[in-house]
C-alpha positions in Angstrom: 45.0 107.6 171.7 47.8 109.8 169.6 46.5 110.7 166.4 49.4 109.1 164.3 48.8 105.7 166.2 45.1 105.7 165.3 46.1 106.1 161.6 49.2 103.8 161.9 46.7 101.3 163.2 44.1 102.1 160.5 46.6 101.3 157.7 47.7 98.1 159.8 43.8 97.2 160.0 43.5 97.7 156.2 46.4 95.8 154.9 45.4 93.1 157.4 42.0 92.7 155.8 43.7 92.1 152.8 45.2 88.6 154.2 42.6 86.5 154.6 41.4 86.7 150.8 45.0 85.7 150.0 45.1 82.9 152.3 41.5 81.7 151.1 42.9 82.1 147.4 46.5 80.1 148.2 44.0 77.2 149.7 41.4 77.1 147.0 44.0 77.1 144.0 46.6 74.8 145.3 49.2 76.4 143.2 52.3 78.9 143.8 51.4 80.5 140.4 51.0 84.0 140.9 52.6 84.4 144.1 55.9 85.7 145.0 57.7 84.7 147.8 60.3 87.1 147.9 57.7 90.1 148.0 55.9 87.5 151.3 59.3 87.8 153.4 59.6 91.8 152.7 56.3 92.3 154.2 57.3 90.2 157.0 60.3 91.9 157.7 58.7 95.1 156.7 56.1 94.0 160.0 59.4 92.7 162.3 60.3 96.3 162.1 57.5 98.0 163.1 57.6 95.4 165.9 60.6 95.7 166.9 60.1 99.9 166.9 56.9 99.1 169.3 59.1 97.2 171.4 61.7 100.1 171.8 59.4 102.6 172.4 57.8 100.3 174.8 61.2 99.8 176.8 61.7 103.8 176.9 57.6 104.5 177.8 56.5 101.1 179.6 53.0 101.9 177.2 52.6 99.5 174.9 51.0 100.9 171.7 47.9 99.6 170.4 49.3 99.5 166.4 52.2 96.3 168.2 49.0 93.9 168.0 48.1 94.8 164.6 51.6 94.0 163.8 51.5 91.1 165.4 48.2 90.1 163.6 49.3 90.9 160.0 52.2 89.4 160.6 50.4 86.0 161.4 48.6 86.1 159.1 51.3 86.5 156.4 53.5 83.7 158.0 50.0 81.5 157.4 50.2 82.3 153.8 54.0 81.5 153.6 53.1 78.2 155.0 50.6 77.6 152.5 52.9 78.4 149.4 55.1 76.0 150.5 52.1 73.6 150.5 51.0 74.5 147.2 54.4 74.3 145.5 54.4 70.5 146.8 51.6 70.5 144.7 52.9 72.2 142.0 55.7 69.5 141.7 53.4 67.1 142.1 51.4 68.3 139.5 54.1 69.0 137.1 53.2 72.6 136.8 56.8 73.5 137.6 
């Protein structure tokens, strides 16, 4: 494996441990406060872009480099936490807390 996609995939492995804690801490506080949405959607295009760069050099290559399925993890895994603010702000207005 090419040095700069082991660390590419290191970074993508790091940040990607990071989203389960924030998934576990949108479901146990049932609450949007705290969150931002807006900085949710830049990660995910931020992701769709390095996907999308996989893809290309995948069409040009025909290798598929190990990093695209980190994307495609992190990326999950952020779209499950967007789902769950939307839960929690139905909460929120239910709750009066906004």
């Amino acid at each position: 494996m090419d040095i700069a996609v082991l660390c590419e995939s290191l970074m993508l492995i790091i940040f990607g441990c990071s989203w389960p804690a924030n998934i576990y801490k949108s479901l146990t506080s049932k609450t949007t406060l705290g969150k931002s949405l807006v900085f949710e959607v830049l990660v995910v295009i931020g992701y769709l872009c390095g996907i999308t760069a996989k893809i290309i050099i995948f069409n040009r290559t025909g290798a598929m480099q190990a990093s695209f399925w980190f994307y495609l993890a992190d990326i999950l895994l952020v779209c499950t936490d967007i789902v769950l603010y939307f839960r929690n702000l139905k909460i929120d207005k239910r709750m009066g807390r906004i």
